[in-house]
PAZAPA-4460 file (N, C-alpha, C; in steps of 0.05 Angstrom, whole numbers, plus 32768, in hexadecimal, padded with zeros to 4 digits):
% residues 214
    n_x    n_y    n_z   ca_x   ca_y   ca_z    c_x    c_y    c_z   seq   type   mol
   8EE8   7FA1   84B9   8ED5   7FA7   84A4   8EBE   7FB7   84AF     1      X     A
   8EB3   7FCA   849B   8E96   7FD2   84A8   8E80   7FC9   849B     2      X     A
   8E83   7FB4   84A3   8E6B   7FA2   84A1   8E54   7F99   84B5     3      X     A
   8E35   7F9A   84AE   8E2A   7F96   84C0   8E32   7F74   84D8     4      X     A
   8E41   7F6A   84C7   8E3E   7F51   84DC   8E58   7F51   84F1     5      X     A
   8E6B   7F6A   84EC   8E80   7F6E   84F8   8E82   7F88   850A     6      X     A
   8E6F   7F8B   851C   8E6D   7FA3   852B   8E7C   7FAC   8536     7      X     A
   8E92   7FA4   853B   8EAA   7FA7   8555   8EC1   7FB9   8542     8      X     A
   8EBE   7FAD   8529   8ED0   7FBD   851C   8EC7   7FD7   8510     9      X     A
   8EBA   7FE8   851A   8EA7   8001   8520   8EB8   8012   8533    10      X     A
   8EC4   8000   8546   8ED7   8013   8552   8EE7   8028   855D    11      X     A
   8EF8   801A   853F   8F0F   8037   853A   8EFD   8053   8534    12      X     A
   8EE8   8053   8521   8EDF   8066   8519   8ED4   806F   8532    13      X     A
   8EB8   8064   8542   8EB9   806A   8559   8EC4   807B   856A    14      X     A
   8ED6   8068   8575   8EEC   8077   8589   8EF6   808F   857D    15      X     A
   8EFF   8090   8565   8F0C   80AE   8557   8EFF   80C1   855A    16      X     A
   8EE0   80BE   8552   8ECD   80D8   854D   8EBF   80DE   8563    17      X     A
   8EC0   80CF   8581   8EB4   80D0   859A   8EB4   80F7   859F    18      X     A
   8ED8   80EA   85A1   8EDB   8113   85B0   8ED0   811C   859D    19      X     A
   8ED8   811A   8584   8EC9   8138   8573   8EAE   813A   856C    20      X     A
   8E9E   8120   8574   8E7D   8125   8573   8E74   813B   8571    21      X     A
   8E62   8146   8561   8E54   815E   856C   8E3B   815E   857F    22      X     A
   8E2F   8175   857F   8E1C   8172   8591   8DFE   8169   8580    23      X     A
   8DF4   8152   8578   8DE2   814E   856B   8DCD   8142   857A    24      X     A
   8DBA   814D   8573   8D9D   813E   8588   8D8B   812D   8570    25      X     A
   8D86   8118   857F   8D7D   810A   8570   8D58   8100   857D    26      X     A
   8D56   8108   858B   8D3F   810F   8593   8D21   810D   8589    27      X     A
   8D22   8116   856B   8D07   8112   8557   8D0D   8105   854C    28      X     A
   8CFD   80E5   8549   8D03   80D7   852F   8D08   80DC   8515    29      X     A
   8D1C   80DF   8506   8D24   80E2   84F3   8D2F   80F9   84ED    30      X     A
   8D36   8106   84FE   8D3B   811F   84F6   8D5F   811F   8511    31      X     A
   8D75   812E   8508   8D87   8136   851D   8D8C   8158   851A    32      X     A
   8D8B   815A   8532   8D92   8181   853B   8DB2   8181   853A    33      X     A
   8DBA   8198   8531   8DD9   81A5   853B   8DC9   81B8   8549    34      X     A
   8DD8   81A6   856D   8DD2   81B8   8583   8DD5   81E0   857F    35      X     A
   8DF5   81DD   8575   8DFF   81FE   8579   8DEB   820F   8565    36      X     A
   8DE0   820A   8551   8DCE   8214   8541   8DB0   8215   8543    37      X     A
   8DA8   81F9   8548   8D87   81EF   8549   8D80   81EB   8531    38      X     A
   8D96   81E7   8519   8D8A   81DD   8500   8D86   81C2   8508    39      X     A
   8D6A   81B9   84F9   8D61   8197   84F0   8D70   8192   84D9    40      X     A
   8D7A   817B   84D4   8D87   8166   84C2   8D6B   8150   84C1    41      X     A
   8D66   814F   84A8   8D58   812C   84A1   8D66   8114   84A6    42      X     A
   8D66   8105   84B9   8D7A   80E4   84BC   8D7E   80DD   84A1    43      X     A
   8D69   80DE   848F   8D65   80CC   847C   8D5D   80D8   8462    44      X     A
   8D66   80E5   844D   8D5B   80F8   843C   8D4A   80EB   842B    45      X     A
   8D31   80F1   841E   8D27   80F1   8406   8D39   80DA   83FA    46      X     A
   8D4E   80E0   83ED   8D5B   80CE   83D5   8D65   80BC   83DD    47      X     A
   8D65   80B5   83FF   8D6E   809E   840F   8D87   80A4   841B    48      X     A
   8D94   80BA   8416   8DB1   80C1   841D   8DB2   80CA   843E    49      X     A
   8DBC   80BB   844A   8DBA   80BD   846E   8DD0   80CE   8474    50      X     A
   8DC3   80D5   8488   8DD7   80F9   8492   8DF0   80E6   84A2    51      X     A
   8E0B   80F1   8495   8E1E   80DE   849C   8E2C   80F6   84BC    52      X     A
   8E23   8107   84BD   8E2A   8113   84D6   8E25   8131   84CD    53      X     A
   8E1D   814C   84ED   8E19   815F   84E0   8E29   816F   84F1    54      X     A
   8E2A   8187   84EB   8E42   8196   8501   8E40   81BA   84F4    55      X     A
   8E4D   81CB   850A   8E4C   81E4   8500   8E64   81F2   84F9    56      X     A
   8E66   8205   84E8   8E80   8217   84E1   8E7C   8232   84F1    57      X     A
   8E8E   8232   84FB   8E94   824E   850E   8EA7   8265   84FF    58      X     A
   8E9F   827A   8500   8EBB   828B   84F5   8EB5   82A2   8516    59      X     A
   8ECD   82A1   8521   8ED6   82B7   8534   8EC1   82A5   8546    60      X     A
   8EB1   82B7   8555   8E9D   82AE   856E   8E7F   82A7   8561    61      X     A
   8E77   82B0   854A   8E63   82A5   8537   8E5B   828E   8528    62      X     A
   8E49   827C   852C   8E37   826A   851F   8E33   8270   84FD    63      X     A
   8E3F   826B   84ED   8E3B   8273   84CA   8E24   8261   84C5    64      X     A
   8E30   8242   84C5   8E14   8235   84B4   8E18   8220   84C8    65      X     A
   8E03   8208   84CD   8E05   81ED   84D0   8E03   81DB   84B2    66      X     A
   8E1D   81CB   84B4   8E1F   81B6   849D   8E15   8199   849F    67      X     A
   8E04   818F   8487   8DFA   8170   8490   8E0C   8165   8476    68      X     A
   8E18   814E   8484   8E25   813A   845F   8E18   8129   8454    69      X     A
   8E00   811B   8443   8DFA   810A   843A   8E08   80F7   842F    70      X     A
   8E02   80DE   842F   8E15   80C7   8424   8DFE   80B4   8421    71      X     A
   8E06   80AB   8409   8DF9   808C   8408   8E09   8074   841A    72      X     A
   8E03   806C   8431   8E08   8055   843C   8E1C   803F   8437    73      X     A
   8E08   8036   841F   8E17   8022   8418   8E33   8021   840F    74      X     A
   8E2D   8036   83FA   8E44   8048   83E2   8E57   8041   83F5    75      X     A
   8E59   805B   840F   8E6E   805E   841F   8E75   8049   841F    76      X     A
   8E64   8038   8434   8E79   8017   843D   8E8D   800F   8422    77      X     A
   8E80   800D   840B   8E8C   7FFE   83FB   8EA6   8016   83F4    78      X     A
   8EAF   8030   83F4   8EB8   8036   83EB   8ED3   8039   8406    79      X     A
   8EC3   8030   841F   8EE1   802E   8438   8EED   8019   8437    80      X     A
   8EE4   8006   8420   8EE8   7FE5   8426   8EFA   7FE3   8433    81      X     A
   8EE7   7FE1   8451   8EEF   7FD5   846A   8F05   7FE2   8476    82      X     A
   8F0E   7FFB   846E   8F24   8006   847B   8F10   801C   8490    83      X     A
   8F19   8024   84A8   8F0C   8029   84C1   8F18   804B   84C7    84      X     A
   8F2F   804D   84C5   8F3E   806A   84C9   8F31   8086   84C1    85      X     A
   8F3B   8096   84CB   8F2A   80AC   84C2   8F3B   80BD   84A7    86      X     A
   8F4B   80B5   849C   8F5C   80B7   8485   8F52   80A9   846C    87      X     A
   8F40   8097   847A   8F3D   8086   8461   8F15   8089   8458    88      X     A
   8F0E   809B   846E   8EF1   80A5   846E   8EFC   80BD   8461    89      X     A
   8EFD   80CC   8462   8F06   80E8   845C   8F0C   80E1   8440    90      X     A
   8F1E   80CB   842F   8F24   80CF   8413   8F08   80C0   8414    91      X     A
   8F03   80AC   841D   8EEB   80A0   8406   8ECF   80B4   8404    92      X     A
   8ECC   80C8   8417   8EBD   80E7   8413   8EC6   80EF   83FC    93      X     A
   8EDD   80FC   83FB   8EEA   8107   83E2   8EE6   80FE   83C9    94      X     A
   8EF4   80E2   83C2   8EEE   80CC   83AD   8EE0   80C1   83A1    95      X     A
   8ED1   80B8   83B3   8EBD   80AF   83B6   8EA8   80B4   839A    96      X     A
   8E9D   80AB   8384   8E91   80B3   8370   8E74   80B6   837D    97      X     A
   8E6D   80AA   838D   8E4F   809D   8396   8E41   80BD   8396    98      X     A
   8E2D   80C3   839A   8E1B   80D7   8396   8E1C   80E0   83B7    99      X     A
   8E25   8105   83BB   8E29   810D   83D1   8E1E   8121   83DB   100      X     A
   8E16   8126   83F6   8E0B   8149   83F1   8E16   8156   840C   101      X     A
   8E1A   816E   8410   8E1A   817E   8421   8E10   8198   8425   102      X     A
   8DF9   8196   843D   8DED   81AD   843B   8DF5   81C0   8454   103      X     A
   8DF2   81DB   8450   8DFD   81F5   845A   8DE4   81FE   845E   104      X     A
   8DDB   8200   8478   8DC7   8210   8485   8DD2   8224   8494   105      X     A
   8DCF   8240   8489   8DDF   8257   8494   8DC7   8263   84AE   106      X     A
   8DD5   826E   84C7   8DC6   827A   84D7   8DD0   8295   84D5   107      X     A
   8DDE   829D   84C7   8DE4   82BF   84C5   8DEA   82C4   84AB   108      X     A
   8DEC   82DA   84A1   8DEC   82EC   848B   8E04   82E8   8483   109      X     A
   8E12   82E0   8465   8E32   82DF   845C   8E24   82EE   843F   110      X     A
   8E39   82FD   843A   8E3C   830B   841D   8E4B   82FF   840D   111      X     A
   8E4A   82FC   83FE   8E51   82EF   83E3   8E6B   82EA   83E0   112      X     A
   8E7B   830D   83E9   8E93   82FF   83E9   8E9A   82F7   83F8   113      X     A
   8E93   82EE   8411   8E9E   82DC   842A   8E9B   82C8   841D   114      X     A
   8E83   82C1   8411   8E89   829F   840D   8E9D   829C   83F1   115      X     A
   8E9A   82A9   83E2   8EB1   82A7   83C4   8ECB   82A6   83D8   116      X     A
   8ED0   82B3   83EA   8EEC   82B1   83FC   8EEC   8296   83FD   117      X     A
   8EDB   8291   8412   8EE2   827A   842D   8EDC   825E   8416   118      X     A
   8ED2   8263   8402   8ECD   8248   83EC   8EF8   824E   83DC   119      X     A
   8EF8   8263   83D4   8F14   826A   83C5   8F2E   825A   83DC   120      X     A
   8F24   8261   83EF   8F39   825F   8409   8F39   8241   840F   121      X     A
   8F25   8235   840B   8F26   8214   8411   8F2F   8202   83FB   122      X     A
   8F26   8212   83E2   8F2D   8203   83C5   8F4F   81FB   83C8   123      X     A
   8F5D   821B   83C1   8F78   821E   83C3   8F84   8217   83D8   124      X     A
   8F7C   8212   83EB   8F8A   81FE   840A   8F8E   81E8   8406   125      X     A
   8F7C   81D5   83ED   8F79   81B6   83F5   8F86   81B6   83D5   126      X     A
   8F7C   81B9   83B7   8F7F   81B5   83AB   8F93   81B4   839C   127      X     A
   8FA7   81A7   8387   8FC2   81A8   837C   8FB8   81B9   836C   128      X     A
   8FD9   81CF   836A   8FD6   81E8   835D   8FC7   81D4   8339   129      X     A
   8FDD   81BF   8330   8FCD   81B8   830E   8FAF   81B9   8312   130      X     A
   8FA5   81AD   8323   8F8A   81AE   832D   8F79   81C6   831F   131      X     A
   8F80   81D6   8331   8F7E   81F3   8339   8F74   81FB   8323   132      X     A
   8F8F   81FC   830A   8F8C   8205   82F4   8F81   81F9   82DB   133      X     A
   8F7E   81E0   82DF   8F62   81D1   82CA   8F51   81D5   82DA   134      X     A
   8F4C   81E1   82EE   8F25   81E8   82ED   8F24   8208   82F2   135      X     A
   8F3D   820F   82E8   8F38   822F   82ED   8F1D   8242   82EA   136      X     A
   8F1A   8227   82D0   8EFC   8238   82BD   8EE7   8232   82D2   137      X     A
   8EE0   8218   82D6   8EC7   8213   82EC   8ECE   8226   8300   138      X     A
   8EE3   8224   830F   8EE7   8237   8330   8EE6   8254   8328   139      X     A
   8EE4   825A   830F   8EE5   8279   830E   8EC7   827D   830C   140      X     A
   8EBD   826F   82FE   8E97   826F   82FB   8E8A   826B   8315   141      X     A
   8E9D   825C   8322   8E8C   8253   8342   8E94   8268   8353   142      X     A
   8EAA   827B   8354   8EB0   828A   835F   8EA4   82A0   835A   143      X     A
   8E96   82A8   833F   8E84   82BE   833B   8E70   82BD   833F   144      X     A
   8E5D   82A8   8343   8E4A   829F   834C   8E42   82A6   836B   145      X     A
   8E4F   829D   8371   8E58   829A   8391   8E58   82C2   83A5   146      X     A
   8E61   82C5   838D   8E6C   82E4   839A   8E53   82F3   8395   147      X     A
   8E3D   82EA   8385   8E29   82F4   837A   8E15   82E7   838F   148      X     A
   8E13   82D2   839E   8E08   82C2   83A4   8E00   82D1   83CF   149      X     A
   8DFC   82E1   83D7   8DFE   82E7   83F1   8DE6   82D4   83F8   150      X     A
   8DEE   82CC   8418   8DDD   82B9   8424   8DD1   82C7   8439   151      X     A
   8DBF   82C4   8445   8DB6   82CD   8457   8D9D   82B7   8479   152      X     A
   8DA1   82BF   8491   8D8E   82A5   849C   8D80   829D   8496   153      X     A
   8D85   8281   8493   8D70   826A   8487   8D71   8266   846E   154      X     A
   8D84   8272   845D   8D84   826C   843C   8D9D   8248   8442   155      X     A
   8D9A   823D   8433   8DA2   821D   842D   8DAD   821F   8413   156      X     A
   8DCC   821A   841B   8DDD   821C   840E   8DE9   81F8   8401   157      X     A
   8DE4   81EE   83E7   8DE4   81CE   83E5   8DF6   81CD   83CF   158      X     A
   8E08   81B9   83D7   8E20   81B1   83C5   8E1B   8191   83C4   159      X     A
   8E1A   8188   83AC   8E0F   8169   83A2   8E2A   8166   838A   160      X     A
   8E33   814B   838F   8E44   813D   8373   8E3C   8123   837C   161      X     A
   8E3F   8122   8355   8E36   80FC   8359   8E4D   80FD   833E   162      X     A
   8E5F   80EE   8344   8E76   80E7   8330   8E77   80F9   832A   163      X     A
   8E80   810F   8306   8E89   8121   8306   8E75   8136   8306   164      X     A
   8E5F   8134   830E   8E49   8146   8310   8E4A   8156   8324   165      X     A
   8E4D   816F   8328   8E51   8181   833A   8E36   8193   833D   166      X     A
   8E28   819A   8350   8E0B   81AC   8353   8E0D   81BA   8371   167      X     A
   8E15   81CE   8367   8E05   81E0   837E   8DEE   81F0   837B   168      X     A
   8DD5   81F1   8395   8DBC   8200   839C   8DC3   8210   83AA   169      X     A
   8DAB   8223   83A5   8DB3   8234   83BF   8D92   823F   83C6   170      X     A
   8D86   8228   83DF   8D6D   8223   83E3   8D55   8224   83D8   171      X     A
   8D63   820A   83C5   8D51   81F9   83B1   8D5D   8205   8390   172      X     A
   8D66   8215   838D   8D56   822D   837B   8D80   8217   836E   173      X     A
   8D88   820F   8353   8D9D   8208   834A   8DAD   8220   8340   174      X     A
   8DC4   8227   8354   8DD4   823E   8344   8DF8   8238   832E   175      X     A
   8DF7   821C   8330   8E0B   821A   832C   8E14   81FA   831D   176      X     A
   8E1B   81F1   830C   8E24   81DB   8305   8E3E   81D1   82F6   177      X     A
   8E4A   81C5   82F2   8E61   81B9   82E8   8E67   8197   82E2   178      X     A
   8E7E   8192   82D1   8E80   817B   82CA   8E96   8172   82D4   179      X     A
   8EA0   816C   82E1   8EC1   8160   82E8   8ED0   8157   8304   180      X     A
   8ED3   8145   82FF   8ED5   812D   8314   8EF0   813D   8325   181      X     A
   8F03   814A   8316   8F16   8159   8329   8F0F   8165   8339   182      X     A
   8EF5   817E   8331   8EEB   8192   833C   8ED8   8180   8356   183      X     A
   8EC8   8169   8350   8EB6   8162   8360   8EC8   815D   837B   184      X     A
   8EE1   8151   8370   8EF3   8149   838B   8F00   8159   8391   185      X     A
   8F08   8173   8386   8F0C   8188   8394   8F00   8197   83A8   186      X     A
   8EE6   819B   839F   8ED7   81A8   83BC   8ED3   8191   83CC   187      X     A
   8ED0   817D   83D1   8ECE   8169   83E7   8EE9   8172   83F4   188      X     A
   8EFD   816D   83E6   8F15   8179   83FB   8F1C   818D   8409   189      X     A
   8F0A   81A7   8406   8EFA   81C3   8415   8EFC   81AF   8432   190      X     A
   8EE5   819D   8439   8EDC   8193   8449   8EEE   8187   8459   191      X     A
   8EF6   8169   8444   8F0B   8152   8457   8F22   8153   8448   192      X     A
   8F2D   8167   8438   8F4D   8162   8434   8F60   816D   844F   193      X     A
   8F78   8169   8447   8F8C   8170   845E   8F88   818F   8466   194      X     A
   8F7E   819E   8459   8F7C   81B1   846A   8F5F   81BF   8467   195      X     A
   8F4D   81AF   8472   8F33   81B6   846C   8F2D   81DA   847E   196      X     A
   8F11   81DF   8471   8F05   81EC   8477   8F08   81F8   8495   197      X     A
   8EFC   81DB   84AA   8EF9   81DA   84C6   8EF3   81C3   84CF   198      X     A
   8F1A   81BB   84DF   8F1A   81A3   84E2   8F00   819A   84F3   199      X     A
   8EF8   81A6   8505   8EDF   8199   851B   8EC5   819A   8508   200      X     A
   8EC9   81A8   84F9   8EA7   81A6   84E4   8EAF   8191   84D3   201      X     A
   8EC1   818C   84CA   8ECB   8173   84C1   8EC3   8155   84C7   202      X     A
   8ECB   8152   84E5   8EC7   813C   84F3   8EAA   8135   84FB   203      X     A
   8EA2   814A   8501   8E7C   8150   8504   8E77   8143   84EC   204      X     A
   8E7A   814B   84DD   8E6D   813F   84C2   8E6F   8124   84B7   205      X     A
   8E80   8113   84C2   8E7C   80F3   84C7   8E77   80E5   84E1   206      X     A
   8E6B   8103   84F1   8E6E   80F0   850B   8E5A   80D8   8516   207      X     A
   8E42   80D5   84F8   8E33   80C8   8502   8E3B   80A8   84E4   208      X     A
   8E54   80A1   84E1   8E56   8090   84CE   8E59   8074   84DA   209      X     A
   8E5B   807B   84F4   8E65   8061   8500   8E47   8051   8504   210      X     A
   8E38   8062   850C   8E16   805C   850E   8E08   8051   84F4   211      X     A
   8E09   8063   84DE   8E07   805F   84BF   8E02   8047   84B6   212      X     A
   8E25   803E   84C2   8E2E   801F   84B1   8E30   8011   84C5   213      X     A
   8E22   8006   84D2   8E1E   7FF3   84E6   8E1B   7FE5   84D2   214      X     A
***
């Protein structure tokens, strides 16, 4: 169980996410660095949601963004009930209804259509084609958006679902919203489905859950 009075069974998760740790400094109270970047992460956000691990996406030899995952704590525990694997973190990410966020702090310049790509390219990797095509209408709106949307250093790129509520920002400023619990668990699967994004930005991004849920 991951329960506070059962520490030992902390573990498995432990031991799994050791090697793929990223490089996080923890150094200023409340706050954690992704070393390869020097972006700050909040431990602890505003809405209480604790940074469940943070990590960077590489394309070729380049640094794109550093990603932080928010989670409510508790939510999580209750939604691993007590299962430890990293199969069974990864869906309860996905599933999970509880209120979620992930933020994208870019350190270089992407054009619009890089990200409409690399968002199109993660959707269609994880998602079942019926999927696909009941949210054609949302992914085609999010995909125009997106292509319209160029980022540039230091713009903050934020994807939030709480049950079928879907919100993306794009530093601070709301460019995007939707209603549907398929779609919300579809882009989580970008991240932690079977063929995510980037498996090591993946793992970064819970690597601090074992700490979390003590």
């Amino acid at each position: 169980m991951l329960t506070a009075h059962k520490p030992s069974s902390l573990l498995p998760l432990v031991s799994l996410f050791a090697f793929a740790a990223p490089a996080l400094a923890e150094d200023d109270p409340g706050k954690v660095k992704e070393e390869a970047t020097g972006v700050e992460f909040v431990a602890k956000a505003a809405d209480g949601k604790v940074l469940a691990g943070a990590g960077v996406r590489r394309k070729l030899l380049f640094n794109v963004y550093a990603a932080g995952l928010y989670v409510p704590a508790e939510k999580l525990r209750k939604a691993l009930d007590g299962k430890t694997d990293a199969k069974s973190l990864y869906t309860a990410i996905i599933y999970g209804e509880f209120a979620k966020r992930i933020e994208m702090h870019f350190v270089r310049s992407v054009s619009g259509d890089k990200i409409k790509e690399a968002f199109k390219a993660a959707l269609e990797a994880n998602m079942a084609a019926e999927d696909l095509e009941a949210e054609k209408g949302n992914l085609e709106r999010f995909y125009k958006i997106c292509e319209g949307t160029g980022v540039g250093d230091g713009d903050v790129f934020e994807f939030t679902t709480d049950g079928s509520k879907v919100r993306v920002s794009m530093s601070g400023k709301e460019i995007y919203t939707a209603d549907s619990v398929r779609l919300a668990r579809g882009m989580w699967m970008g991240w932690f489905g079977t063929s995510p994004v980037c498996e090591k930005l993946r793992d970064a991004l819970v690597s601090r859950v074992p700490a979390i849920l003590k």
